[in-house]
C-alpha positions in Angstrom: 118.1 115.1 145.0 118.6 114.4 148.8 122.3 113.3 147.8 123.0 116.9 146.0 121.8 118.5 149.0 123.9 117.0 151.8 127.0 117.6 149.2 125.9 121.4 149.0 125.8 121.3 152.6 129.3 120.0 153.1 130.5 122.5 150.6 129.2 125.2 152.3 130.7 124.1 155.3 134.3 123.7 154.3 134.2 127.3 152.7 133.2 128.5 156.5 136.1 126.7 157.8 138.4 127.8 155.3 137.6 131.6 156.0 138.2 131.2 159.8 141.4 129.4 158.8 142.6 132.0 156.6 141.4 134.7 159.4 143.0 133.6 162.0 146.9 132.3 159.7 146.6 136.1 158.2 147.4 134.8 154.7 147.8 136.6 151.8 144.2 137.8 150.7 144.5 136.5 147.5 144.9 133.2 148.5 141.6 132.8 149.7 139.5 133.6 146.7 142.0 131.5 144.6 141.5 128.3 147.0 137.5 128.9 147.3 137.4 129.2 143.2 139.3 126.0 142.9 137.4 124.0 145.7 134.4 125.3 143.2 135.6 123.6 140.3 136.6 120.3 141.7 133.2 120.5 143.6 131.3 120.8 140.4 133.5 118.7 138.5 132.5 116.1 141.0 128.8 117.1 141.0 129.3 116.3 137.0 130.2 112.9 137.6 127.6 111.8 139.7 124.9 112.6 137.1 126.7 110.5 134.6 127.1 107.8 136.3 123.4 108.1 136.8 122.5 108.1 133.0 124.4 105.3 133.0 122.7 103.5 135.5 119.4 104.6 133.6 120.9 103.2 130.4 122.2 100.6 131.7 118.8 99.5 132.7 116.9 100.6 129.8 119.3 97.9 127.6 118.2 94.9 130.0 114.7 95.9 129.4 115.5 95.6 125.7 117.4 92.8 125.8 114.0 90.9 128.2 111.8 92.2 125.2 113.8 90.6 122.6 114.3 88.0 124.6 110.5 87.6 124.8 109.9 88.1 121.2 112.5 85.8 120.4 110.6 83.2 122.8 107.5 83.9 120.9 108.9 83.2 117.3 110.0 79.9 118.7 106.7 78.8 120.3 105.0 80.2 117.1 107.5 77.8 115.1 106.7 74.8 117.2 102.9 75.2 117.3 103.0 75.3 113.6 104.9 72.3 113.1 102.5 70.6 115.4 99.5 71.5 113.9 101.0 70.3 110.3 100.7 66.6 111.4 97.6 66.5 113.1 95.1 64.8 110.8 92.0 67.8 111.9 91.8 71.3 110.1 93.3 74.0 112.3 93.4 77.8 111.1 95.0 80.5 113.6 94.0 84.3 113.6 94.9 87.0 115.2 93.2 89.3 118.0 92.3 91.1 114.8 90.5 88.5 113.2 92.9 88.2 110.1 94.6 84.4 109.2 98.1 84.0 110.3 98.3 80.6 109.4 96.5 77.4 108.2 97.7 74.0 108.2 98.2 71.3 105.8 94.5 70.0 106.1 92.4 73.2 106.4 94.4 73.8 102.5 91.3 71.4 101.3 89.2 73.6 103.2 91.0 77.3 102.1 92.6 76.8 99.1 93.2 80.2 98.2 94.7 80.9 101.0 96.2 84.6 101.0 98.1 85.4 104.6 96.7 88.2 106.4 93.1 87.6 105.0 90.7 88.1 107.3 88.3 85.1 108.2 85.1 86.5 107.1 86.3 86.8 103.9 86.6 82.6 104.0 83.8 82.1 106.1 80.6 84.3 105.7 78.4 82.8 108.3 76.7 84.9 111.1 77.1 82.1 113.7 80.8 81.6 112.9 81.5 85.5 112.6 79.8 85.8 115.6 82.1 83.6 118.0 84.8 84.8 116.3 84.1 88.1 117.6 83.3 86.9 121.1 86.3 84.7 121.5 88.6 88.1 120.3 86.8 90.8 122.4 85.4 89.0 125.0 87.9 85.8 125.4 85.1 83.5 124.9 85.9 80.0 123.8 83.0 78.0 121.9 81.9 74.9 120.2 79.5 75.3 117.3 78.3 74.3 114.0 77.9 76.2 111.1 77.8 75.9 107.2 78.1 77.5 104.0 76.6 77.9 100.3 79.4 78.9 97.9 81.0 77.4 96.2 79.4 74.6 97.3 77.1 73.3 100.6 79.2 72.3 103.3 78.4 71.8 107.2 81.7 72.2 109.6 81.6 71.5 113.6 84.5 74.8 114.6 86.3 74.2 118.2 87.3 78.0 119.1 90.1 78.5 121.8 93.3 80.1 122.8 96.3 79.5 124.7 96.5 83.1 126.0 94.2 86.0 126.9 93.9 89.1 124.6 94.8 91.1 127.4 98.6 89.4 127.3 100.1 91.5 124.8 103.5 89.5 125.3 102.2 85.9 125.2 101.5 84.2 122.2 97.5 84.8 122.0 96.5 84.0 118.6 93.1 82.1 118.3 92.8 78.1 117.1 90.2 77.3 115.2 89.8 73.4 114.8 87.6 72.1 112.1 85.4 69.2 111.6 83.9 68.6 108.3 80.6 67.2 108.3 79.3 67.5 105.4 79.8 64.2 103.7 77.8 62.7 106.5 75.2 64.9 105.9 75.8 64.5 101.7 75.5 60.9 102.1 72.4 61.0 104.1 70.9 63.4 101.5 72.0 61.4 98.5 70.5 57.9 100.1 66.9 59.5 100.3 67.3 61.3 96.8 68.2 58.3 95.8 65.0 56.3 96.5 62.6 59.3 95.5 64.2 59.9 92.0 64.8 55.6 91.6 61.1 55.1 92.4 59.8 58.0 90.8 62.0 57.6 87.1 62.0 53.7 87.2 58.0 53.4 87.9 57.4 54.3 84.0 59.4 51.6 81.9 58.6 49.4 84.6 55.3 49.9 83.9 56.1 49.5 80.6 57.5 46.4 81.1 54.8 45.1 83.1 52.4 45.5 80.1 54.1 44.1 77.9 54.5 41.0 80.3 50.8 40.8 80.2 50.5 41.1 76.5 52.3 37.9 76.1 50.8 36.0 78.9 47.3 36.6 77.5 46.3 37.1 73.6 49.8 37.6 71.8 50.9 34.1 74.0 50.8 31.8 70.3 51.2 35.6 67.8 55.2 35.1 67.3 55.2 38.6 65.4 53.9 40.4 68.5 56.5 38.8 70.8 59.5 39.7 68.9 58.0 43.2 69.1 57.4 43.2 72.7 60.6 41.9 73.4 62.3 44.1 71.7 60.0 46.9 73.7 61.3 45.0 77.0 64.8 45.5 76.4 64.7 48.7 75.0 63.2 49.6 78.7 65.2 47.4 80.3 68.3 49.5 78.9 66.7 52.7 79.8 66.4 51.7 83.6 69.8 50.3 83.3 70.8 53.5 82.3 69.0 55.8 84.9 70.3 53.5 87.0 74.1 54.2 85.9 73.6 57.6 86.0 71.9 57.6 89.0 75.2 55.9 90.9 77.2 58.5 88.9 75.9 61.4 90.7 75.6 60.3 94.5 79.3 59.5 93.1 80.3 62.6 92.4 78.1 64.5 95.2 80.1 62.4 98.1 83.6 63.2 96.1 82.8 67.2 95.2 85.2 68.5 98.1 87.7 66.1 97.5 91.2 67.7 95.5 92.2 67.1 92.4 95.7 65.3 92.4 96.0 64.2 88.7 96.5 66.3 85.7 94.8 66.0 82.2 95.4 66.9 78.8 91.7 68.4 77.7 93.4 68.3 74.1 94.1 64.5 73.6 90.5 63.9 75.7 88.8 65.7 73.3 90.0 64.0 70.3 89.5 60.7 71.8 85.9 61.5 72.2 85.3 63.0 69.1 86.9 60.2 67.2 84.8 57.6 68.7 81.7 59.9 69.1 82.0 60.0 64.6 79.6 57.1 64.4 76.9 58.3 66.7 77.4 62.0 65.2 76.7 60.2 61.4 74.0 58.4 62.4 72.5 61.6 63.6 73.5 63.2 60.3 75.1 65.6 62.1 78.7 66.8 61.3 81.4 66.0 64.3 83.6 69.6 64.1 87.0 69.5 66.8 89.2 73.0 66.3 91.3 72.2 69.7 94.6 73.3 69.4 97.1 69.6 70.5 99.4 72.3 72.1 96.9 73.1 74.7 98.2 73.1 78.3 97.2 70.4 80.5 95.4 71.2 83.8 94.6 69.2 86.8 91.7 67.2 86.6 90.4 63.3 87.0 90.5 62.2 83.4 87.1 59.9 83.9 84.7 62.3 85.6 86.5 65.2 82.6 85.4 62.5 79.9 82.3 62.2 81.2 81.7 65.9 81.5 82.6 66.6 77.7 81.3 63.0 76.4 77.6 64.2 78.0 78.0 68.0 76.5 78.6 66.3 73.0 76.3 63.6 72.8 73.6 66.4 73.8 74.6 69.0 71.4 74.7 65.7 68.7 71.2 64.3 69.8 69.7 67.4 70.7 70.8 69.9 67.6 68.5 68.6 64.6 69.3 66.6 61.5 71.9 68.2 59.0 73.3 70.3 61.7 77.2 71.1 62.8 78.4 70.7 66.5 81.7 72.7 66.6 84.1 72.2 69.9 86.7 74.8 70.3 88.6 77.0 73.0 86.5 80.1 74.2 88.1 83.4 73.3 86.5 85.1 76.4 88.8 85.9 79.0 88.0 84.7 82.3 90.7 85.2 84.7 92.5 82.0 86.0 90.2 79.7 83.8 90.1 77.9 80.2 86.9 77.9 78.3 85.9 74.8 76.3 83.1 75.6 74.1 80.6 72.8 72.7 78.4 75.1 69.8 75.8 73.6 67.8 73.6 75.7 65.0 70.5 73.3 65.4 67.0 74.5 67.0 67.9 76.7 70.1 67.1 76.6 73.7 64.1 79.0 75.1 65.7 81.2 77.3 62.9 80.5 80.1 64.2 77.1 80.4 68.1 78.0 80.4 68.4 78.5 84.3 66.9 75.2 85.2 69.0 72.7 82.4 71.1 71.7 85.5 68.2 70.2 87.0 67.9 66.5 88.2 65.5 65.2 85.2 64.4 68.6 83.5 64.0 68.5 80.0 63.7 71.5 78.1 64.1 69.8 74.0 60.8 69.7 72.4 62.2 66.6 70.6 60.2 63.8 72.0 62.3 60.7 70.7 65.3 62.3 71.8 63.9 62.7 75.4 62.8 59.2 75.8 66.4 58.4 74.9 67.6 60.4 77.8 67.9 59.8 82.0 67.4 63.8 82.2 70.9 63.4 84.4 73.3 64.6 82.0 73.8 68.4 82.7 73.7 67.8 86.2 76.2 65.1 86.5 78.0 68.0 84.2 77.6 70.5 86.4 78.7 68.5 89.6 81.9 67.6 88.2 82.7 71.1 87.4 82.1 72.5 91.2 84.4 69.3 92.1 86.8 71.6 89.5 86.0 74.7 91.0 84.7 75.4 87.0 81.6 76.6 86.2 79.0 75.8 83.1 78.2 79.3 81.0 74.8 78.1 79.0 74.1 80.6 75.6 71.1 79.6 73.2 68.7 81.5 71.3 66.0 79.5 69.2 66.3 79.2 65.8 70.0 79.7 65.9 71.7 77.5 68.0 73.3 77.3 71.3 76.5 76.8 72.9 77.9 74.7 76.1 81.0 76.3 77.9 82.7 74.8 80.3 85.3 76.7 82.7 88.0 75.2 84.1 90.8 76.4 85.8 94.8 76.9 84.6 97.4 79.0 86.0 99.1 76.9 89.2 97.9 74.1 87.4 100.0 74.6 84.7 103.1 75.5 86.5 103.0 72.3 88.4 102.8 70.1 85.4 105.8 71.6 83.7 107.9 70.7 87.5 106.8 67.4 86.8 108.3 67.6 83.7 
């Protein structure tokens, strides 16, 4: 502005000299308007040219700013690149989120943690505990870093240690400021602990019985059976029938704290539920006949395979079969087949029996450690009580589910869900 004025200034005082000029030559009086009109037009005309070279000085500067912001953008891709591939061989979970709490990237551990991981998800929808949530919140609005534990219910119990940090502050719009979240998973300490002192209460507690048993019939022979050769073939006999039994609660026993330490492991192999099936139910003929109960397998061979540990899935259907088979009645039909239900992302194997029934007060307790529901007193001292929950534990390994239908008098059916889809498409890759 100052510049415009000293140039108006000067203009003004040329035209004052030039009219004392042409006063004093006497020229022409046309020549003096003509000369002031054309000093006007060169004057603005150079006027003009100072303001553009002004806009491009503002332009000029504008582009550098650009150019610093992608610059700075460009910088942040990179470190974002870099971070990422660190965090992919670092042996601990890590996710990151963004100053809006939403998941902008997991690494290759945390997948055991979030499988179905969906970018852009916002962490509440993984993790739904207060404690959690609240850090969270802190370290995004307040720039509080924290160490905590926490854990969650569903789908199954697990106890994580979370390290909450950031490189930079939220109020650095620029910088990279997304939040780490490192995870420690404790729960198979914890698991372990659990399962040592279940363990002991459920072997002392189930194993005190045929030990008693056993114990008596030790006795017997000692004292007034000692010379009957009759009674100690009987109570022999007795002995190892108990003897089995405890060997078998025993079995089962390991099975479970098995499976309970390996639940939140992956699945890395893949199974063919169709050849399974028909292994079991050939060799399950025998027991089925000597039940007089008819052995009935309607799955399709051209089944899809899915991923899933072929011993725990044998002994998942192998327990659902021998229960529908012992647990059905005489002259009954146990039918396995493929649900026609649709349950989205997940296969349906149906065990169906048309035998006595289930009451439906006990159906939300079969999954129990030891519960017995059947009224059929031989057929419970022939069992541990273990059998649906070893089922049920090897299906939340499977991230399947158990779906239990039984009215009495008519029958009741076992279905277990497991899931397809991705499954599926990985084993044709492999093919």
């Amino acid at each position: 502005m100052r510049d415009n004025l000293t140039d108006y200034i000067g203009f003004s005082a040329i035209l004052i000299g030039l009219t004392v000029v042409f006063a004093i030559l006497e020229y022409p009086t046309w020549a003096f308007p003509a000369t002031v009109f054309m000093g006007s037009v060169i004057f603005f005309m150079y006027l003009k040219s100072n303001k553009i070279g002004e806009k491009h000085h503002v332009s000029d500067f504008k582009q550098e700013a650009i150019k610093e912001e992608i610059q700075e953008t460009y910088n942040a891709k990179i470190t974002y690149r870099v971070i990422k591939g660190l965090l992919n061989i670092l042996p601990s979970p890590y996710i990151l989120i963004d100053r809006n709490g939403r998941i902008t990237f997991i690494n290759t551990e945390a997948k055991g943690i979030v499988p179905d991981f969906h970018s852009g998800s916002h962490i509440s929808n993984v993790f739904r505990s207060p404690i959690f949530l609240a850090a969270i919140e802190n370290a995004i609005k307040k720039d509080k870093q924290a160490k905590l534990s926490f854990e969650i219910q569903s789908p199954q119990f697990r106890q994580f240690s979370a390290n909450i940090f950031f490189i930079s502050s939220n109020k650095i719009s620029n910088n990279f400021n997304d939040i780490f979240i490192q995870l420690t998973d404790e729960s198979t300490h914890i698991r372990a602990e659990k399962m040592r002192t279940d363990f002991v209460a459920n072997a002392s507690h189930e194993l005190r019985t045929p030990l008693a048993s056993i114990t008596g019939f030790i006795e017997t022979l000692q004292g007034h059976a000692k010379n009957d050769p009759k009674a100690k073939d009987l109570f022999l006999n007795l002995m190892a029938k108990q003897a089995g039994k405890m060997e078998l609660l025993i079995k089962d026993l390991m099975s479970l704290s098995k499976l309970e330490i390996l639940e939140t492991k992956p699945i890395t192999s893949v199974c063919s539920l169709s050849e399974l099936i028909s292994d079991l139910t050939q060799s399950l003929q025998q027991y089925a006949q000597d039940n007089n109960v008819k052995l009935v397998n309607n799955i399709s061979k051209k089944m899809m395979p899915i991923m899933g540990e072929v011993d725990q899935l044998r002994q998942l259907f192998s327990n659902l079969i021998e229960n529908a088979i012992k647990y059905s009645g005489s002259e009954c039909e146990v039918r396995i087949f493929l649900s026609k239900e649709k349950h989205k992302g997940m296969v349906g194997i149906v065990i169906e029996d048309n035998g006595v029934g289930i009451s439906a007060e006990h159906l939300p307790r079969l999954t129990e450690r030891f519960y017995r529901a059947n009224t059929n007193s031989e057929a419970e001292k022939d069992g541990t009580g273990l059998g649906l929950a070893i089922v049920k534990h090897i299906l939340i390994r499977h991230r399947g589910k158990l779906q239990i239908d039984s009215k009495l008098g008519k029958g009741s059916q076992f279905t277990a869900w497991l899931p397809k889809g991705k499954l599926g498409k990985q084993n044709k890759k492999e093919k």
